[in-house]
PDB file with one MODEL, atoms N, CA, C and O in Angstrom:
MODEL        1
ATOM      1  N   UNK A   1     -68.638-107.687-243.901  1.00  0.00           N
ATOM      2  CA  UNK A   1     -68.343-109.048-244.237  1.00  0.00           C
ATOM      3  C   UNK A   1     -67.445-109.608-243.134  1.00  0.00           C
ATOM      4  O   UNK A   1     -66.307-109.197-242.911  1.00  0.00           O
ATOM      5  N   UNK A   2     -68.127-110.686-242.396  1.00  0.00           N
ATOM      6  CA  UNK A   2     -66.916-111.450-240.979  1.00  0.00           C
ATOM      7  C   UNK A   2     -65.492-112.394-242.280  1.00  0.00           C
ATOM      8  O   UNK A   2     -65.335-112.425-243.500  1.00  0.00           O
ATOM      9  N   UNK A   3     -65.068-112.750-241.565  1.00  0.00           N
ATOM     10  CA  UNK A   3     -63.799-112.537-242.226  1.00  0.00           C
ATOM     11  C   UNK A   3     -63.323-113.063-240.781  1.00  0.00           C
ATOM     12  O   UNK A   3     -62.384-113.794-241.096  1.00  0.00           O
ATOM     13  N   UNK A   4     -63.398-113.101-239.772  1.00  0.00           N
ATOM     14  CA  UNK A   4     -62.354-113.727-238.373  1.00  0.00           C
ATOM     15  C   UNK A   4     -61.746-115.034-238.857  1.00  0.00           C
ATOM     16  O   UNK A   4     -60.559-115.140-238.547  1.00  0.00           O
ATOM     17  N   UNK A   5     -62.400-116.350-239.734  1.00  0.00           N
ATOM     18  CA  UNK A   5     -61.687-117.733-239.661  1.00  0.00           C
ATOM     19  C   UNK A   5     -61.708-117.752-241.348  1.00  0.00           C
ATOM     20  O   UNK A   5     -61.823-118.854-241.884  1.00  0.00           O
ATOM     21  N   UNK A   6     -61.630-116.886-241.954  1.00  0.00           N
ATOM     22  CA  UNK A   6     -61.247-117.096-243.386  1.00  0.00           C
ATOM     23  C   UNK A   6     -59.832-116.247-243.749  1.00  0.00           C
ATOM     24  O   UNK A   6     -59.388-116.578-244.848  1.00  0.00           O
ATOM     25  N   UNK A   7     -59.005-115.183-243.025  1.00  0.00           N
ATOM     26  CA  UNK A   7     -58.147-114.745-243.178  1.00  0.00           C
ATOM     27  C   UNK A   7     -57.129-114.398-241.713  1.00  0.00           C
ATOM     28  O   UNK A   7     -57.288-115.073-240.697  1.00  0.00           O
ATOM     29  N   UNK A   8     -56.373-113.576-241.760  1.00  0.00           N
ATOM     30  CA  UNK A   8     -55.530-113.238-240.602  1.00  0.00           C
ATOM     31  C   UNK A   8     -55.114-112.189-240.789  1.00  0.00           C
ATOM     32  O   UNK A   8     -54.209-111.865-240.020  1.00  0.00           O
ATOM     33  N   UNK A   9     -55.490-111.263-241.747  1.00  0.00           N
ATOM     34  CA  UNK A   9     -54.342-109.836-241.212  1.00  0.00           C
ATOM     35  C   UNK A   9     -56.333-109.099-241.157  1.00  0.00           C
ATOM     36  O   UNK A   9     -56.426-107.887-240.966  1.00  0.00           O
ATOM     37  N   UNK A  10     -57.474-109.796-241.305  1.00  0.00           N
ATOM     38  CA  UNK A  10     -58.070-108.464-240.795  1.00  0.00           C
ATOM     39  C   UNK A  10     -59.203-109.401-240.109  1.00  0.00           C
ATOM     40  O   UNK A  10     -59.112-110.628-240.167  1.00  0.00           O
ATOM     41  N   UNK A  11     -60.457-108.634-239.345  1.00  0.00           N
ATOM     42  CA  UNK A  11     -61.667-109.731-238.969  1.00  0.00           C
ATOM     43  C   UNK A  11     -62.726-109.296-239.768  1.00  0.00           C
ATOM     44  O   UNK A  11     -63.575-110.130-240.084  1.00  0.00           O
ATOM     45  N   UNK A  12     -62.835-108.122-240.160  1.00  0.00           N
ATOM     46  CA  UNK A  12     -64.203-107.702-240.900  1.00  0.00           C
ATOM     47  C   UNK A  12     -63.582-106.908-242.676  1.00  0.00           C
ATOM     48  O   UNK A  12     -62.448-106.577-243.023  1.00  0.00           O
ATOM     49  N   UNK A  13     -64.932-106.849-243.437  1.00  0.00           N
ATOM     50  CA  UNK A  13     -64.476-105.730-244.449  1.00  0.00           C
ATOM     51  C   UNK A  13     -65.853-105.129-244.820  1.00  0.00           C
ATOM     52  O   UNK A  13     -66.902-105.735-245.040  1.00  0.00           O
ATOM     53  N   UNK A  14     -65.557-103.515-244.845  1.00  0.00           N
ATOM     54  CA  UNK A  14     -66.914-102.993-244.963  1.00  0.00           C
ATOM     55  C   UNK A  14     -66.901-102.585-246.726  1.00  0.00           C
ATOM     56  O   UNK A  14     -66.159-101.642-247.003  1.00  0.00           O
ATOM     57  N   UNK A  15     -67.448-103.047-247.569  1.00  0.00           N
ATOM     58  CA  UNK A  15     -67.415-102.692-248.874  1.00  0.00           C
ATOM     59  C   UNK A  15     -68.681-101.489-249.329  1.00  0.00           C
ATOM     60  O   UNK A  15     -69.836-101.899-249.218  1.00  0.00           O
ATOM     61  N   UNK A  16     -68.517-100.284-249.746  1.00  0.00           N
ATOM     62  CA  UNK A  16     -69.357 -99.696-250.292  1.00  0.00           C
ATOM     63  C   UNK A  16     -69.120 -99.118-251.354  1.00  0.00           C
ATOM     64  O   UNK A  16     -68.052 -99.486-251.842  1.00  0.00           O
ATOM     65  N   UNK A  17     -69.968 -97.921-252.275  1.00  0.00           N
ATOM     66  CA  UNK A  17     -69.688 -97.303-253.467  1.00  0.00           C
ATOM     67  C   UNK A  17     -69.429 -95.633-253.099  1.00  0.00           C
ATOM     68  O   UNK A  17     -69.399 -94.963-252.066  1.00  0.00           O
ATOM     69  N   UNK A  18     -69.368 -95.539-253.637  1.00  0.00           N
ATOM     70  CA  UNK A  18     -69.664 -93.467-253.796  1.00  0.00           C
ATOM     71  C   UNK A  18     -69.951 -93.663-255.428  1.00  0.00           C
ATOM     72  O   UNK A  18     -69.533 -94.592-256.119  1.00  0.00           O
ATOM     73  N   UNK A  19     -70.862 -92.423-255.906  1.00  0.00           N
ATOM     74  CA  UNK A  19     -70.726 -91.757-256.937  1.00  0.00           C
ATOM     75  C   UNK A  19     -69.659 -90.929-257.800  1.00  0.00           C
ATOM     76  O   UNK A  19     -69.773 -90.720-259.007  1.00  0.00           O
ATOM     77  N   UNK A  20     -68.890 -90.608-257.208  1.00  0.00           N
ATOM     78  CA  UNK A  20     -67.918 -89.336-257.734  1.00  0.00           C
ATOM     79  C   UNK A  20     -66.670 -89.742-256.649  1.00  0.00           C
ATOM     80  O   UNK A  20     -66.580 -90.089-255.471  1.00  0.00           O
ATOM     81  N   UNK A  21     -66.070 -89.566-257.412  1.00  0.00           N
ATOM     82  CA  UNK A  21     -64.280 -88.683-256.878  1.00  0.00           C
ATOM     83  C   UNK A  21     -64.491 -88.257-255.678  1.00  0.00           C
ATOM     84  O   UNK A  21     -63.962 -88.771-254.693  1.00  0.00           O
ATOM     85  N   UNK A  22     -65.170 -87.416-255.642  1.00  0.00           N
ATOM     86  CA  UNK A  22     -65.261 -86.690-254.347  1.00  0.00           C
ATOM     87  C   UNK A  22     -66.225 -87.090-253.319  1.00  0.00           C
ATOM     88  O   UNK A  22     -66.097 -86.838-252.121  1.00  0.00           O
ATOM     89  N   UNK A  23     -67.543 -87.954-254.044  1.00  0.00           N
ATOM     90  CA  UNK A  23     -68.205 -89.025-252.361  1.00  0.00           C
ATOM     91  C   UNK A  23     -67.094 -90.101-252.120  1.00  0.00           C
ATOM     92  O   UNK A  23     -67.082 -90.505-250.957  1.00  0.00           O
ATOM     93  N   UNK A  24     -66.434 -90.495-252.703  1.00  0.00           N
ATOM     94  CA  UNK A  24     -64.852 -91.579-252.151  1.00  0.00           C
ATOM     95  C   UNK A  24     -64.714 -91.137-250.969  1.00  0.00           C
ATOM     96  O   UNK A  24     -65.110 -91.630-249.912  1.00  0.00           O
ATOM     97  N   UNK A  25     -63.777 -89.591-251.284  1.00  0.00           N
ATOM     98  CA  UNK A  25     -63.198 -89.169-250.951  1.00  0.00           C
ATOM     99  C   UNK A  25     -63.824 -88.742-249.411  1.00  0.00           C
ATOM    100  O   UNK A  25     -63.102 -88.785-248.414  1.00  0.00           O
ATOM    101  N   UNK A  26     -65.063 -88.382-249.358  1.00  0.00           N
ATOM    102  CA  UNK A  26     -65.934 -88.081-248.234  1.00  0.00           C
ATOM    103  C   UNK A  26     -66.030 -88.767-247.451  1.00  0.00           C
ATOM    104  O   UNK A  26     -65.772 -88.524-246.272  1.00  0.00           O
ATOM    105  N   UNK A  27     -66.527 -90.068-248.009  1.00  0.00           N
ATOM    106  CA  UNK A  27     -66.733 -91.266-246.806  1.00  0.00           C
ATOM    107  C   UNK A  27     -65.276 -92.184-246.489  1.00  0.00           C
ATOM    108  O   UNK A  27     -65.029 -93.021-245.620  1.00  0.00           O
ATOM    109  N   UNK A  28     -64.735 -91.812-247.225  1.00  0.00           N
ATOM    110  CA  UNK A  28     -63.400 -92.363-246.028  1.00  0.00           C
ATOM    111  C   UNK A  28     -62.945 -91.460-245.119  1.00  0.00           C
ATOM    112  O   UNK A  28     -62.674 -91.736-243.950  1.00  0.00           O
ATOM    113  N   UNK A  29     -62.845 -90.270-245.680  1.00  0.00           N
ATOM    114  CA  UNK A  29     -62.233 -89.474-244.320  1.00  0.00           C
ATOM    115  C   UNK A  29     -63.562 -89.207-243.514  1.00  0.00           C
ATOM    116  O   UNK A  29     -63.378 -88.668-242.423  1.00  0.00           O
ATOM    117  N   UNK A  30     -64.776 -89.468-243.832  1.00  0.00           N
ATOM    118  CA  UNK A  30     -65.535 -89.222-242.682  1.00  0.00           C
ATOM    119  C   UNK A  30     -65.898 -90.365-241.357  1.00  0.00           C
ATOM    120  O   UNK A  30     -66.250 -90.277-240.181  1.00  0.00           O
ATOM    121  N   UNK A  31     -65.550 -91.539-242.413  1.00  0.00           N
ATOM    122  CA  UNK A  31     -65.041 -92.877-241.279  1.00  0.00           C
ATOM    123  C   UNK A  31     -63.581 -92.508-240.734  1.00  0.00           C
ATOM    124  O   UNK A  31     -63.424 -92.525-239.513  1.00  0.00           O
ATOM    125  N   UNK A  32     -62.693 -92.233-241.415  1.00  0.00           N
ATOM    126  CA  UNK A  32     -61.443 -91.666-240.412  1.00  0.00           C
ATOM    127  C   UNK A  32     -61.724 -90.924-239.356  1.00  0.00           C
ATOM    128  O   UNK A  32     -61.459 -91.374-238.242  1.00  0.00           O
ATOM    129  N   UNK A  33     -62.346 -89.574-239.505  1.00  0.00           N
ATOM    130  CA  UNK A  33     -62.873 -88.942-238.237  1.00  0.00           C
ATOM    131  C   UNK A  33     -63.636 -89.361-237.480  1.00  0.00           C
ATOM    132  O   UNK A  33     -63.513 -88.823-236.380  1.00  0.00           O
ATOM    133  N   UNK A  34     -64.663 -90.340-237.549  1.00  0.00           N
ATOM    134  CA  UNK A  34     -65.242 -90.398-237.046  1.00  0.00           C
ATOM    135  C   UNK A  34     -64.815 -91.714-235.978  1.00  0.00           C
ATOM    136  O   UNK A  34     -65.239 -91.862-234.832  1.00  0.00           O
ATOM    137  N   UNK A  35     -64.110 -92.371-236.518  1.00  0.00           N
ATOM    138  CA  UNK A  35     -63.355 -93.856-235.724  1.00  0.00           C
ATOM    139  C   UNK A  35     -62.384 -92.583-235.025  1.00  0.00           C
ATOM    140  O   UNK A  35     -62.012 -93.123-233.983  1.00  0.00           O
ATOM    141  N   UNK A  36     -62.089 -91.908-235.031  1.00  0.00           N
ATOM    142  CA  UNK A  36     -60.817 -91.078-234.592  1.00  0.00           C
ATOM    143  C   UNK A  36     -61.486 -90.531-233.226  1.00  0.00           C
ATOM    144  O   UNK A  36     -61.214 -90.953-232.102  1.00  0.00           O
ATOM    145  N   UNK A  37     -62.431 -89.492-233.543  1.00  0.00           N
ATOM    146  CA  UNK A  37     -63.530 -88.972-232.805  1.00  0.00           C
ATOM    147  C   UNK A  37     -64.326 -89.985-231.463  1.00  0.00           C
ATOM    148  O   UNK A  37     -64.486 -89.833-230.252  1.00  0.00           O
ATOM    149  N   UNK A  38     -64.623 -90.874-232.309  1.00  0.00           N
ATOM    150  CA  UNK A  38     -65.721 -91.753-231.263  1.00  0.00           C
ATOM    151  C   UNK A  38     -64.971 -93.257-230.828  1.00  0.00           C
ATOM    152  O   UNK A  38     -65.552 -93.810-229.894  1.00  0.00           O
ATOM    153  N   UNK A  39     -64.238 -93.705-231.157  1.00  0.00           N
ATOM    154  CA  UNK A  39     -63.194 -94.326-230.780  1.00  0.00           C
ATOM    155  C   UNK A  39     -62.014 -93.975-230.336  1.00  0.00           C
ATOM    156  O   UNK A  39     -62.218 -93.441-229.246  1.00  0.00           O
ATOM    157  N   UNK A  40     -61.053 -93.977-230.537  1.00  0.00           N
ATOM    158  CA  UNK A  40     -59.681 -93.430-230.299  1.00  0.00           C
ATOM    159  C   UNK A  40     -59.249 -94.238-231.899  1.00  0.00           C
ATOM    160  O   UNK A  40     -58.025 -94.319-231.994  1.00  0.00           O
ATOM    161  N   UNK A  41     -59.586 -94.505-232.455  1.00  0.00           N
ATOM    162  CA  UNK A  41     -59.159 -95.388-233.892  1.00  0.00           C
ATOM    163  C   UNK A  41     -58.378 -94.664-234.465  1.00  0.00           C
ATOM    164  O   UNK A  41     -58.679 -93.476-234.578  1.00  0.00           O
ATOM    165  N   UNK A  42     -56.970 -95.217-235.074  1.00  0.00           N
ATOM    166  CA  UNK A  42     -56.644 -94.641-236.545  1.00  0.00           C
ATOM    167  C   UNK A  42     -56.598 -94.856-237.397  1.00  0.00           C
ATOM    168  O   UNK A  42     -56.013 -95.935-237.499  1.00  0.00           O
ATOM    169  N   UNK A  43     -57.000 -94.323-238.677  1.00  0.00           N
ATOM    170  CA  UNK A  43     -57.031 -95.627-239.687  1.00  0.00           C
ATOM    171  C   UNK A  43     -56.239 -95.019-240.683  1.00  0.00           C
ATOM    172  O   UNK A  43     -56.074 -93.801-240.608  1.00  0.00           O
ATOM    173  N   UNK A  44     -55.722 -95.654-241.602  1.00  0.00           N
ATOM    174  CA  UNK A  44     -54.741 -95.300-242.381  1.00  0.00           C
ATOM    175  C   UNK A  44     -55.289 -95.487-243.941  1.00  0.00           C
ATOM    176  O   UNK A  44     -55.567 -96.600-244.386  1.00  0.00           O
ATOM    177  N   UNK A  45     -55.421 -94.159-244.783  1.00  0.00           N
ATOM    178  CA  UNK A  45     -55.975 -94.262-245.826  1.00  0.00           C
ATOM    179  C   UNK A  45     -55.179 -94.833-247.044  1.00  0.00           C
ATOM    180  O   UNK A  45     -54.201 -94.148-247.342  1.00  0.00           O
ATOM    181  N   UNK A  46     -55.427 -96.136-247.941  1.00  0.00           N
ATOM    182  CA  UNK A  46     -54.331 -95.731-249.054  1.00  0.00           C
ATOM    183  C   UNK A  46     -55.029 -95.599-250.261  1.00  0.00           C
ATOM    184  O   UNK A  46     -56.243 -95.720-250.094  1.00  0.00           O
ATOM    185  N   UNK A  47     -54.680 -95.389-251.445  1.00  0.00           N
ATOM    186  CA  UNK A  47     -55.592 -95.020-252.628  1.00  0.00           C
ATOM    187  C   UNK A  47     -55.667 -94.056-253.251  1.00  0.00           C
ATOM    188  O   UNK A  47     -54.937 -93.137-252.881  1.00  0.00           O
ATOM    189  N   UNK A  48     -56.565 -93.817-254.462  1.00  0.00           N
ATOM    190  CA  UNK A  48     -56.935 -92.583-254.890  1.00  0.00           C
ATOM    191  C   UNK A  48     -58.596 -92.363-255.365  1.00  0.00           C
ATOM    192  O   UNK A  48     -59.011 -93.049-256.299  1.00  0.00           O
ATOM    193  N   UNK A  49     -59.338 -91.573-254.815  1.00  0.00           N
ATOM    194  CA  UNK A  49     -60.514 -91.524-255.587  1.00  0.00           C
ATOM    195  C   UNK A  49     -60.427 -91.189-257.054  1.00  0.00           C
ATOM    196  O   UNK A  49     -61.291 -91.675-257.784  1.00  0.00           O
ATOM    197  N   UNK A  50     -59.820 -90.689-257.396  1.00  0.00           N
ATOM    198  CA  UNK A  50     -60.043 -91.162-259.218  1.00  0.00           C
ATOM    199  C   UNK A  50     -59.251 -92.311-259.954  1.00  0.00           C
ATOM    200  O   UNK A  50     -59.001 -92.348-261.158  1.00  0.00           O
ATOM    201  N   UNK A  51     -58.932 -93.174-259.069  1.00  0.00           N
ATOM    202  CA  UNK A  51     -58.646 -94.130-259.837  1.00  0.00           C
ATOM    203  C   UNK A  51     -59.949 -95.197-259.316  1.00  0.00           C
ATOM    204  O   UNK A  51     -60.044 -96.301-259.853  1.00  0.00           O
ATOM    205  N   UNK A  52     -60.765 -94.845-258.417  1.00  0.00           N
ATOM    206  CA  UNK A  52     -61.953 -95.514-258.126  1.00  0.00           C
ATOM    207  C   UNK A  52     -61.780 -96.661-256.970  1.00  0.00           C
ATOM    208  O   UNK A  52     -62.567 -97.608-256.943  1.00  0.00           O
ATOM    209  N   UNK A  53     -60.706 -96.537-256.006  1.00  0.00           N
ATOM    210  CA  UNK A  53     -60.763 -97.790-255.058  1.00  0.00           C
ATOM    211  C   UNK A  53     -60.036 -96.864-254.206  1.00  0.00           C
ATOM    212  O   UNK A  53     -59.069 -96.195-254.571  1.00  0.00           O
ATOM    213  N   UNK A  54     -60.845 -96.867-252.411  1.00  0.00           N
ATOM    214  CA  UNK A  54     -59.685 -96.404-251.786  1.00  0.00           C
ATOM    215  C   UNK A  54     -60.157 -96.976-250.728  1.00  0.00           C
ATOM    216  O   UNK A  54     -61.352 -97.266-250.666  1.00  0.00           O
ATOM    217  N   UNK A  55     -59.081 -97.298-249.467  1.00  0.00           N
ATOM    218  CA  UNK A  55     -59.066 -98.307-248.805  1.00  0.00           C
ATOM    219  C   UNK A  55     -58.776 -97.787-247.241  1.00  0.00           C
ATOM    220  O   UNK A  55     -57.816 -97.029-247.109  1.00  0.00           O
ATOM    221  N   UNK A  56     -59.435 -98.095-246.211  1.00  0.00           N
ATOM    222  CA  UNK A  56     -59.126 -97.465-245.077  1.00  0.00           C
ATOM    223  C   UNK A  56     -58.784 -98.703-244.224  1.00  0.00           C
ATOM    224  O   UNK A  56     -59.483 -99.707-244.360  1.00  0.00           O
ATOM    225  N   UNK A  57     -57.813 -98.698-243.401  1.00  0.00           N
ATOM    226  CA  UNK A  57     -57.093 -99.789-242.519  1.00  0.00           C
ATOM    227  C   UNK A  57     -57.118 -99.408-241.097  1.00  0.00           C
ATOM    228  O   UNK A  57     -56.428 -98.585-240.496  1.00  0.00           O
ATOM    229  N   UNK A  58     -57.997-100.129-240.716  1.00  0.00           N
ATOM    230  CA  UNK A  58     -58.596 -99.846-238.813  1.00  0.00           C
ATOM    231  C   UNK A  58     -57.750-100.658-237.934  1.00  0.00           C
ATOM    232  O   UNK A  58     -57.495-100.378-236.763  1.00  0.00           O
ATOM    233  N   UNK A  59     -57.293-101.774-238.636  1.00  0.00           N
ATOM    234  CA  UNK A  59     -56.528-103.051-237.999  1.00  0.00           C
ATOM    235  C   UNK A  59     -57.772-104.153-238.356  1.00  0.00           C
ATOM    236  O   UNK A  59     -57.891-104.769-239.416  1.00  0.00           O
ATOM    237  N   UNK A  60     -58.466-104.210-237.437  1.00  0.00           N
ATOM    238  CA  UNK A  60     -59.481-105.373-237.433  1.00  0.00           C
ATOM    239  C   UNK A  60     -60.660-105.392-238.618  1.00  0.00           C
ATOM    240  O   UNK A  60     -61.473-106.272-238.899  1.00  0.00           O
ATOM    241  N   UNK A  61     -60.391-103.829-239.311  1.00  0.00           N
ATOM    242  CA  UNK A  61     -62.127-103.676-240.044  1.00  0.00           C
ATOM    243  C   UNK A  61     -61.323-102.802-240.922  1.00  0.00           C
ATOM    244  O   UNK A  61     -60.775-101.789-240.486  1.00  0.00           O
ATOM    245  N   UNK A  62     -61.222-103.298-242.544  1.00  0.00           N
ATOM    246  CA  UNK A  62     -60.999-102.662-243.397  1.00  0.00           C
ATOM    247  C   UNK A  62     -61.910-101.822-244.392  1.00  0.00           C
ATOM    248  O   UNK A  62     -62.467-102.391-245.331  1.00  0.00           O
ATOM    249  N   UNK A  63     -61.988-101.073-244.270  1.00  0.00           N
ATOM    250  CA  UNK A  63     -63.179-100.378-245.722  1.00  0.00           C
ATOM    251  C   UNK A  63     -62.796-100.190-246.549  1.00  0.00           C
ATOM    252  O   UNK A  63     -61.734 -99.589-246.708  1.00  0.00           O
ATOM    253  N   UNK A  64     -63.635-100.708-247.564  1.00  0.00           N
ATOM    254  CA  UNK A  64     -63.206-100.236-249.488  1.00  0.00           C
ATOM    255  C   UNK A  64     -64.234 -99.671-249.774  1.00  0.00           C
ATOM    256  O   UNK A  64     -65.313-100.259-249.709  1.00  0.00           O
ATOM    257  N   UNK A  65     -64.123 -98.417-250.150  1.00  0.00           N
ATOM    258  CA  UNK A  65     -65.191 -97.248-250.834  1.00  0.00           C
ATOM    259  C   UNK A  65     -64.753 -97.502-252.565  1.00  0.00           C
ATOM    260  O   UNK A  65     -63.589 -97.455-252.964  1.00  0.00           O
ATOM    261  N   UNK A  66     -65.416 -97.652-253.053  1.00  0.00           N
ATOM    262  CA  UNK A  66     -64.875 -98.517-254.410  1.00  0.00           C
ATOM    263  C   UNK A  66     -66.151 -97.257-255.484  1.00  0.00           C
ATOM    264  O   UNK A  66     -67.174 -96.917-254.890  1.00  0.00           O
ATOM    265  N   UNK A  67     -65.991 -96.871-256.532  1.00  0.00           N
ATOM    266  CA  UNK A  67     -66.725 -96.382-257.593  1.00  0.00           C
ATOM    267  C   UNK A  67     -67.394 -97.725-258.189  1.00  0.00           C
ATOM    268  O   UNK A  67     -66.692 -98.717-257.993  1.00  0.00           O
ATOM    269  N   UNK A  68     -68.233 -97.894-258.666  1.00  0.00           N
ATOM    270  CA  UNK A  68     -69.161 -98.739-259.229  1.00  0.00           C
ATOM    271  C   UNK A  68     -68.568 -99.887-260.187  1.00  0.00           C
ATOM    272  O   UNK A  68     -68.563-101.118-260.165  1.00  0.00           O
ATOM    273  N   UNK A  69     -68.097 -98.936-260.995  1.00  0.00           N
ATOM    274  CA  UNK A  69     -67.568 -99.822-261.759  1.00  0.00           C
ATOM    275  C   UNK A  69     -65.865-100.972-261.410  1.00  0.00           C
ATOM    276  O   UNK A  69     -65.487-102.007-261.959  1.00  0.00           O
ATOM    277  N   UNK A  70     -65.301-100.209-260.376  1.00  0.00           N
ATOM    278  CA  UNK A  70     -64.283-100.577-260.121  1.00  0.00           C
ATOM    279  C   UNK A  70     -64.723-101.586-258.848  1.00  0.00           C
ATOM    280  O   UNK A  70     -63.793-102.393-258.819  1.00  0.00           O
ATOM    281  N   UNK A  71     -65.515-101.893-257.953  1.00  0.00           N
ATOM    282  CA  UNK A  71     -66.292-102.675-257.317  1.00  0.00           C
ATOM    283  C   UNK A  71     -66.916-103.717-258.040  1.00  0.00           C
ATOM    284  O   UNK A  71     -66.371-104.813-257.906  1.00  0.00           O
ATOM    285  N   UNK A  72     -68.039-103.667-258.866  1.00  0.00           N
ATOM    286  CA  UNK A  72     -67.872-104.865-260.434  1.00  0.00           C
ATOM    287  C   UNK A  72     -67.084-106.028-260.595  1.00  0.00           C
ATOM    288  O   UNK A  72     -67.258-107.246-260.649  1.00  0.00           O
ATOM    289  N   UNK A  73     -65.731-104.847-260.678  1.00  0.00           N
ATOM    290  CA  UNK A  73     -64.487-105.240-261.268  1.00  0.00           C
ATOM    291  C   UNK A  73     -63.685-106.454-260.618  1.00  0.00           C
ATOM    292  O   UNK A  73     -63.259-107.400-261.280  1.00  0.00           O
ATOM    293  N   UNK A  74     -63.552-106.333-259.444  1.00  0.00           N
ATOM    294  CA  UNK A  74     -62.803-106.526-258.523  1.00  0.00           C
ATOM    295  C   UNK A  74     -63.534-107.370-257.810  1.00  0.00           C
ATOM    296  O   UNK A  74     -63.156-108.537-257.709  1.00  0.00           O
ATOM    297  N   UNK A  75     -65.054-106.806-257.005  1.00  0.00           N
ATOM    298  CA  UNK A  75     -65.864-108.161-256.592  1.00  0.00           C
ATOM    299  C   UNK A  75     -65.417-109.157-255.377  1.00  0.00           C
ATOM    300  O   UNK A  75     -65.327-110.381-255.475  1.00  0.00           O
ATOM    301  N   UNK A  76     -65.245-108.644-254.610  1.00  0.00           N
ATOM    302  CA  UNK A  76     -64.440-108.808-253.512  1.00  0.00           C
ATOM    303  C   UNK A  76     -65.402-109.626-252.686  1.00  0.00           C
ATOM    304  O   UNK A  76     -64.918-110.473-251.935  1.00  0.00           O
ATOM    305  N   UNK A  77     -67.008-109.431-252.751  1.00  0.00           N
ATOM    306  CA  UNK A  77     -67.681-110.443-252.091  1.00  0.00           C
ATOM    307  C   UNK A  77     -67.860-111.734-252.651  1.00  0.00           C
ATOM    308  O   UNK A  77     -68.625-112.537-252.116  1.00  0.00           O
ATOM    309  N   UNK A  78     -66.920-112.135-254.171  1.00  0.00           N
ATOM    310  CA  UNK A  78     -66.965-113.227-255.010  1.00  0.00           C
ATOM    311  C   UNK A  78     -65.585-113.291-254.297  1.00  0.00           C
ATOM    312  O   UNK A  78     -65.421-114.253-253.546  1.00  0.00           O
ATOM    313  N   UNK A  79     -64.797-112.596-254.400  1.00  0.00           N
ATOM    314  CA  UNK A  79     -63.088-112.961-254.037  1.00  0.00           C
ATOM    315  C   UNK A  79     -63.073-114.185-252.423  1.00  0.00           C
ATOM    316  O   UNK A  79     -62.369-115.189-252.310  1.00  0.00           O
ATOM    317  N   UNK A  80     -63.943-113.717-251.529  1.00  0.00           N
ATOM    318  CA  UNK A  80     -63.847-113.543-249.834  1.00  0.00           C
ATOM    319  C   UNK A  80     -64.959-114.239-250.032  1.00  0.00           C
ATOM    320  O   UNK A  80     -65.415-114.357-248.895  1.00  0.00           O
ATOM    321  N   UNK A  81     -65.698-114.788-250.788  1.00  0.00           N
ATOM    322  CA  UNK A  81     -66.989-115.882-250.272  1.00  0.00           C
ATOM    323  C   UNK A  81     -67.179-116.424-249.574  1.00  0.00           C
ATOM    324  O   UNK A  81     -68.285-116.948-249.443  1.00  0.00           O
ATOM    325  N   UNK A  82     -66.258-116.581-248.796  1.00  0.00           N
ATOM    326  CA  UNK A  82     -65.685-117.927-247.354  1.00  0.00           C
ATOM    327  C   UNK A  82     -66.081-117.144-246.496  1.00  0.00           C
ATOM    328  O   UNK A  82     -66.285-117.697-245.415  1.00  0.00           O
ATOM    329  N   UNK A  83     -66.334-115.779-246.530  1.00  0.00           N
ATOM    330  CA  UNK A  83     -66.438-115.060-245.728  1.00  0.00           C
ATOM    331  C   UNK A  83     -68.418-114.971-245.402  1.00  0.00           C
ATOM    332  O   UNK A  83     -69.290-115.279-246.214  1.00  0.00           O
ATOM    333  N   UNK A  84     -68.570-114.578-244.319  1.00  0.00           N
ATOM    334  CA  UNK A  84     -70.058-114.080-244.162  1.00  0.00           C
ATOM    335  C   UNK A  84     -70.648-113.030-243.913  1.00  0.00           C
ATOM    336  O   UNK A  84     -70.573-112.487-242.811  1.00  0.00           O
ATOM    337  N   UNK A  85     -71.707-112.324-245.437  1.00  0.00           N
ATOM    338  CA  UNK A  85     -72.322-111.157-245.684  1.00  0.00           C
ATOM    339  C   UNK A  85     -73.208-110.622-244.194  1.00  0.00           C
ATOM    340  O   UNK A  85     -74.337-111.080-244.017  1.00  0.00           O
ATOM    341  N   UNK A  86     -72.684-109.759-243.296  1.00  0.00           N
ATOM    342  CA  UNK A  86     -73.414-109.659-242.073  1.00  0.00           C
ATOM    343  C   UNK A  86     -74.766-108.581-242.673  1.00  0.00           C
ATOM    344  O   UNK A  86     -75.938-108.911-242.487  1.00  0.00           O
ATOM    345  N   UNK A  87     -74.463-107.539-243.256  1.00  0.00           N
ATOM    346  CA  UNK A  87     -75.293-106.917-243.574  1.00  0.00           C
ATOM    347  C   UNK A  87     -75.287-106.328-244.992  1.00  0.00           C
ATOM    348  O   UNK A  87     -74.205-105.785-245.209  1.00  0.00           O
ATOM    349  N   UNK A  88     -76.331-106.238-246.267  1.00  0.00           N
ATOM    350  CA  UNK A  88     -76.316-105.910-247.186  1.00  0.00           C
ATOM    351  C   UNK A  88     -77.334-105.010-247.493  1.00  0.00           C
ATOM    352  O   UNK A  88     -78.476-105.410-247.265  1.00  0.00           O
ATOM    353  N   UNK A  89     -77.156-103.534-248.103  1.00  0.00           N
ATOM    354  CA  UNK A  89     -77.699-102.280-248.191  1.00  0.00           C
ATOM    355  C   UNK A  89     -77.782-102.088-250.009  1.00  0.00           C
ATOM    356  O   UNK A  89     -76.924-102.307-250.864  1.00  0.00           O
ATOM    357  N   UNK A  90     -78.891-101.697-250.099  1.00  0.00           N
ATOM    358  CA  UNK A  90     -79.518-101.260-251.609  1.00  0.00           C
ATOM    359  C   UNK A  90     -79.382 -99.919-251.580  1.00  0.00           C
ATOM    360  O   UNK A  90     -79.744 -99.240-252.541  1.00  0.00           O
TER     361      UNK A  90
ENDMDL
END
């Protein structure tokens, strides 16, 4: 989601789901390593996978790995509408 002229502390936000506690938990630290690895990136995790929202901070590109229902909930592409959907995955 671009995000450059609708906010200021980030330019993008990547929103996805996991199934379980533990796909959360996977795909953030596997975007941590891997921005770490193939960038020089660090990103700073905060959250918990069982409470269903966890959040990785790149500077410019935030990710929310969100559980299903807690994504629903929250709805962040209703929150950020101002913003523009670059790419959307089924």
């Amino acid at each position: 989601m671009d995000l450059q002229n609708v906010v200021s502390f980030t330019d993008y936000f990547v929103i996805c789901n996991g199934s379980s506690d533990r796909m959360l938990n996977a795909l953030a630290e596997g975007a941590v390593d891997s921005a770490r690895d193939t960038y020089g990136i660090k990103g700073r995790k905060q959250g918990d996978p069982s409470a269903g929202w966890v959040v990785v901070d790149f500077g410019n590109v935030i990710l929310h790995v969100f559980a299903p229902e807690q994504r629903g909930y929250y709805n962040l592409e209703e929150l950020w509408r101002e913003g523009k959907t670059l790419v959307k995955l089924q």
